[in-house]
N, C-alpha and C positions, 0 to 999 in steps of 0.2 A: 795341312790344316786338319786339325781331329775333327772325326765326324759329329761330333756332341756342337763343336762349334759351330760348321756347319748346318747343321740339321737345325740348329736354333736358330741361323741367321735365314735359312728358309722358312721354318715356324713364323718367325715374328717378319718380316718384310717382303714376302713375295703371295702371293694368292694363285688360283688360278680365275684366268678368265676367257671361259670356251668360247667369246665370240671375236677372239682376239685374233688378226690373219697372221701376225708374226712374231705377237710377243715383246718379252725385253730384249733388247740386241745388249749386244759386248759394250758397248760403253754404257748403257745404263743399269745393266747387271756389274758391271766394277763399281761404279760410282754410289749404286745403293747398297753396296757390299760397306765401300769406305766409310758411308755416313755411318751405320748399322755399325761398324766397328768400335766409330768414335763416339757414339752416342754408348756404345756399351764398355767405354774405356778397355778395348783391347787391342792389342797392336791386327792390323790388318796382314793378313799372307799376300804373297805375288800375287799377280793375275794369273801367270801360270800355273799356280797352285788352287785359283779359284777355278780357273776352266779345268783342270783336270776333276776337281771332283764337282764340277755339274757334268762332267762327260761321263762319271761315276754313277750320276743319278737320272742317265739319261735326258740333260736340259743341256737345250744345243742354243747356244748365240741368237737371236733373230727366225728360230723355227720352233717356237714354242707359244703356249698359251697363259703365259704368266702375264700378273699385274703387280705395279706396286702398291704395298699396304702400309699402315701400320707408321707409326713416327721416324723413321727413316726414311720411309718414303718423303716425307710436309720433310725432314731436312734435306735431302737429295734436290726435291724440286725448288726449295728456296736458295742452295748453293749453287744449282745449273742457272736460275733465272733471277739473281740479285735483284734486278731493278723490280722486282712482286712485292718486296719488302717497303 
């Protein structure tokens, strides 16, 4: 994954939120990755390609202070919980 990619897909869908005890875990950092991909018509990398560059920018699975933000997020949570719609 280029970092420009990256770094935008953190810019635009992830926050911090220091009152957070654990964060996004691994399946909700993939899955707002995928929305964030498809909302911005680009093909998505692995997930191993995802975890190696949040292990890049020091953001670990489930030990961190991230939230989701931004119109990936409102897609993420309408695709995990169909029946909201």
């Amino acid at each position: 994954m280029s970092t420009t990619h990256f770094d935008d897909f953190l810019a635009q869908s992830v926050s911090a939120d220091p009152g957070s005890d654990t964060g996004l875990n691994r399946e909700e950092l993939f899955g707002l990755y995928t929305s964030w991909c498809a909302l911005n018509a680009c093909p998505p990398e692995s997930a191993e390609a995802l975890w190696h560059a949040l292990k890049e920018k020091g953001i670990i699975p489930g030990k961190n202070t991230l939230a989701m933000t931004g119109p990936a997020a409102a897609d993420y949570i309408l695709s995990s919980a169909p029946n909201l719609t």
